[in-house]
C-alpha positions in Angstrom: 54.7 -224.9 9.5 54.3 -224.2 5.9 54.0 -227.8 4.1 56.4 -229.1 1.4 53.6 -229.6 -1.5 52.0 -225.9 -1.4 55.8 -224.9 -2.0 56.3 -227.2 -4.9 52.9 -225.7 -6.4 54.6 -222.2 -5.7 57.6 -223.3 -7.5 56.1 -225.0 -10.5 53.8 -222.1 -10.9 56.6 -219.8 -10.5 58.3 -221.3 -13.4 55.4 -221.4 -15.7 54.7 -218.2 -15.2 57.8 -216.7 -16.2 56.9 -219.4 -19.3 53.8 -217.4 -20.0 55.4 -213.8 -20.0 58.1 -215.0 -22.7 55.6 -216.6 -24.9 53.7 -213.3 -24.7 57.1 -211.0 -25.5 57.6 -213.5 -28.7 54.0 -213.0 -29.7 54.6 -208.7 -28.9 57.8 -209.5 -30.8 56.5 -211.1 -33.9 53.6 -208.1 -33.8 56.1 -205.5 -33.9 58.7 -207.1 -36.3 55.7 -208.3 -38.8 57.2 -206.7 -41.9 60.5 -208.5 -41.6 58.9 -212.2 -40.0 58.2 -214.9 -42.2 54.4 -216.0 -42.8 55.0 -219.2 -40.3 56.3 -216.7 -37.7 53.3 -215.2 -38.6 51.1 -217.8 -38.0 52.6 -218.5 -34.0 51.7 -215.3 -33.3 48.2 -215.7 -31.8 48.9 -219.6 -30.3 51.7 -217.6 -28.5 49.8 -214.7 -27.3 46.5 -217.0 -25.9 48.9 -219.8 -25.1 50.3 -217.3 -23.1 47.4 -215.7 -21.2 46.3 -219.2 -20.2 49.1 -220.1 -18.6 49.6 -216.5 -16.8 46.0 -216.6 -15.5 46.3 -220.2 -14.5 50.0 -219.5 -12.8 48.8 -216.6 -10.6 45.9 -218.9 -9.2 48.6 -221.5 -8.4 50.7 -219.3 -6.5 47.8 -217.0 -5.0 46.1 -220.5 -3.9 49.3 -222.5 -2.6 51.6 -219.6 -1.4 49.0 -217.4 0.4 46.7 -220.0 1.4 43.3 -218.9 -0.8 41.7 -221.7 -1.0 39.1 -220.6 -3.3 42.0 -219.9 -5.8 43.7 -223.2 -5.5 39.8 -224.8 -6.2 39.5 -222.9 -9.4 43.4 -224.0 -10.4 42.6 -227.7 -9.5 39.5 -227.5 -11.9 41.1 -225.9 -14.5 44.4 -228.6 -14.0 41.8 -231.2 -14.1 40.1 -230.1 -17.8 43.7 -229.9 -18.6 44.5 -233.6 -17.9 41.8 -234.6 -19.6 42.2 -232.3 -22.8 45.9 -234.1 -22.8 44.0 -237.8 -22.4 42.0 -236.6 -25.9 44.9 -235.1 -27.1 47.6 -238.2 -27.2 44.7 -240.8 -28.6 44.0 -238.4 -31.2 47.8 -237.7 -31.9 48.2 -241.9 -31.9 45.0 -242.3 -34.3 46.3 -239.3 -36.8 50.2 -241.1 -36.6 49.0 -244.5 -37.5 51.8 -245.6 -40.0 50.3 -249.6 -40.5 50.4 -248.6 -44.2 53.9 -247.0 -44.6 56.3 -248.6 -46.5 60.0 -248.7 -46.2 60.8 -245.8 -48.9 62.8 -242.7 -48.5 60.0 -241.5 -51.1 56.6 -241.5 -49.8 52.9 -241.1 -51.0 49.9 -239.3 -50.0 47.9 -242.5 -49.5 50.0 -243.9 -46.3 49.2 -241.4 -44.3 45.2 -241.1 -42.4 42.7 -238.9 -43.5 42.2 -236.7 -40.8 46.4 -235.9 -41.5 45.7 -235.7 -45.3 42.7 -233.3 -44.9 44.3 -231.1 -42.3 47.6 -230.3 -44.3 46.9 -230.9 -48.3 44.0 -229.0 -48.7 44.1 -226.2 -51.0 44.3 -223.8 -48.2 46.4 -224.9 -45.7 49.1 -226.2 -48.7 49.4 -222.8 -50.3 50.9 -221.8 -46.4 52.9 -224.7 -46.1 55.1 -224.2 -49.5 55.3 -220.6 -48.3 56.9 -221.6 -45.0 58.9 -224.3 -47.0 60.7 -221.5 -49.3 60.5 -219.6 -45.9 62.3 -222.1 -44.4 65.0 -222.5 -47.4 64.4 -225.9 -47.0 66.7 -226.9 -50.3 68.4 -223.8 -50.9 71.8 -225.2 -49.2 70.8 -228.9 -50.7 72.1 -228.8 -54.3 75.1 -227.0 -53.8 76.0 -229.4 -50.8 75.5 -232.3 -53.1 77.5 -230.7 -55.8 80.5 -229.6 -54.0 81.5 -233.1 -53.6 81.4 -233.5 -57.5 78.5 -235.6 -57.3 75.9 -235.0 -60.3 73.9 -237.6 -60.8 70.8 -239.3 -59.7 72.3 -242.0 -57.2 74.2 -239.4 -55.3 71.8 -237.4 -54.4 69.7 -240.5 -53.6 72.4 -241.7 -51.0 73.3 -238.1 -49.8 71.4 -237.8 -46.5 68.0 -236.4 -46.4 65.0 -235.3 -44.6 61.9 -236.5 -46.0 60.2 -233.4 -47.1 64.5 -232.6 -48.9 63.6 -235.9 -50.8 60.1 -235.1 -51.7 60.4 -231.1 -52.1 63.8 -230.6 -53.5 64.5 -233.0 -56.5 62.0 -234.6 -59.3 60.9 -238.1 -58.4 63.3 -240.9 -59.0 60.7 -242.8 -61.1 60.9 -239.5 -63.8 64.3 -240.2 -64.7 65.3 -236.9 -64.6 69.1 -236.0 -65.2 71.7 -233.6 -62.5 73.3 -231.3 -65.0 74.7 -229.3 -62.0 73.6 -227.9 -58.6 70.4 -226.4 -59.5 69.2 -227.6 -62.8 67.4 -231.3 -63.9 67.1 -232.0 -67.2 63.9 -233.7 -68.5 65.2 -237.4 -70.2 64.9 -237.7 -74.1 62.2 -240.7 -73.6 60.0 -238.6 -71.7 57.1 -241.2 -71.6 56.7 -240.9 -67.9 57.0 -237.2 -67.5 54.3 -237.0 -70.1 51.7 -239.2 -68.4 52.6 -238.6 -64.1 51.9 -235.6 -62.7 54.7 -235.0 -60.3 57.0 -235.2 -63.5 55.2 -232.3 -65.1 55.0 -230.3 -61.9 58.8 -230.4 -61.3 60.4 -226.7 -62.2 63.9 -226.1 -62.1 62.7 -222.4 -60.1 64.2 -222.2 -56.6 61.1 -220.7 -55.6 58.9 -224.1 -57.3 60.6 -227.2 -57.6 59.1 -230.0 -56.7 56.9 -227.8 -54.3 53.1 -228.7 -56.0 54.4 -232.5 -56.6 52.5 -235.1 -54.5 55.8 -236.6 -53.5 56.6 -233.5 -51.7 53.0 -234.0 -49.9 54.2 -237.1 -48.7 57.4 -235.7 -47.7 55.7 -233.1 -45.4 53.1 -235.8 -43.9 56.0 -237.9 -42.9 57.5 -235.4 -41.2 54.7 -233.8 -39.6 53.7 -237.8 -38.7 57.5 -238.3 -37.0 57.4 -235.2 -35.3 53.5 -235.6 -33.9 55.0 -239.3 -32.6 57.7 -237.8 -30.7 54.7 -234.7 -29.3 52.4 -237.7 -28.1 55.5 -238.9 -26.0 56.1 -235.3 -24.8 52.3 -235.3 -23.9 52.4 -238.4 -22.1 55.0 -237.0 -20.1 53.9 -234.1 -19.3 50.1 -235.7 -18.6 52.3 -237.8 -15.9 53.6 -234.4 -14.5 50.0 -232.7 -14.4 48.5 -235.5 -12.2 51.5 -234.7 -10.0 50.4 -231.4 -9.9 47.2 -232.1 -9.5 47.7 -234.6 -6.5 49.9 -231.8 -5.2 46.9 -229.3 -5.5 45.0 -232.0 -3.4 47.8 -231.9 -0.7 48.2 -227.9 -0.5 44.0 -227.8 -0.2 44.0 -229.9 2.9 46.7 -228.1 4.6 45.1 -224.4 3.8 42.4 -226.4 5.4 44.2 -227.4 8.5 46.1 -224.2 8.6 42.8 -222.4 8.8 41.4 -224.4 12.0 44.5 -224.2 13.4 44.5 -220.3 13.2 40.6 -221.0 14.6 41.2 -222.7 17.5 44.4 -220.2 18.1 42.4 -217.4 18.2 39.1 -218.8 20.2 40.5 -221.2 23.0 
């Protein structure tokens, strides 16, 4: 009788490998389209291609090893299941040392020193920033924002201040509150007559009223990026766990389907030479 956990493996394996064949026609997708994509599209499509072939390779020796009984199949899945459980362990401590927010403050605006170095380094560096203002404009991450905030006939600092938004909006899309800058309407800021602060900080004299630069080279807008990407990595680490949680399932399952191939096999044996 065919046991309960080499179906489940069959199953699982079954789904993820119809997983694996859609990540790989997004990645043939973005490869074929790459004139009209945007340059973060652009950037998934090699984690979606070898993302992909991992999990096709690693489905077929799930199925081959639990549904037809090769147990040499199921060993090399199990191994590879097991570096997987572990890379996940690694994974979620480093994603729980990178998101450590003991220095955050309660601000909507936020700075580049709150967040840990590894997360500074990664994202802020010349390189990798030049990408991420590209997929900001990409994204049109404030192209919608001034003209929401200025249909209500709000143009003025405070509004826009209590008009609900995403920390990289409030970093990316308007000067720093501490410039003083004023709303003349949806799209343009005008630099204050006492323009003490704008001369000496930074961010000030990086703001342009260009929908294309905005606040986008301003340390606030830094921040505003490393917050998200710090909310978003604390809500992956809670994905990982449960997934991790799911793997050893898997894994235990593996076990299980192992010993009956085993059984199944004697049993055939002792069938066959009474």
């Amino acid at each position: 009788m065919f046991r309960i956990s080499n179906t489940m493996i069959g199953v699982l394996n079954i789904v993820t490998l119809f997983v694996s064949l859609t990540a790989m026609g997004c990645s043939a997708y973005i490869h074929l389209h790459r004139t009209d994509g945007t340059d973060c599209q652009k950037v998934l499509q090699y984690p979606l291609l070898f993302g992909g072939l991992f999990i096709f390779v690693v489905s077929v020796l799930g199925i081959v090893g639990s549904l037809c009984r090769v147990n040499v199949a199921l060993y090399a899945y199990l191994i590879v299941t097991f570096f997987v459980v572990v890379l996940f362990v690694f994974f979620s401590v480093f994603a729980f040392v990178v998101t450590d927010s003991s220095k955050s403050k309660v601000s909507s605006e936020h700075t580049v020193a709150e967040f840990s170095t590894l997360l500074q380094h990664y994202v802020i560096n010349e390189g990798n920033w030049n990408d991420v203002k590209s997929c900001l404009v990409d994204a049109r991450v404030c192209q919608n924002l001034a003209a929401d905030v200025h249909g209500g006939g709000r143009n003025n600092v405070s509004a826009v201040l209590n008009h609900h938004l995403s920390a990289t909006q409030f970093g990316c899309c308007r000067p720093p509150v501490k410039c003083g800058f004023k709303k003349k309407n949806a799209t343009f800021w005008e630099v204050p007559k006492t323009g003490g602060v704008v001369v000496k900080d930074s961010d000030c004299r990086a703001w342009n009223n260009r929908q294309d630069k905005l606040c986008y080279d301003c340390n606030s807008c830094k921040g505003g990026v490393l917050a998200n990407i710090r909310n978003q990595w604390k809500h992956l680490t809670m994905f990982n766990i449960c997934v991790l949680l799911l793997l050893t399932v898997i894994y235990i399952l593996g076990c299980y389907a192992i010993r009956n191939n085993r059984s199944n096999s004697k049993y055939h044996r002792h069938r066959a030479y009474p």
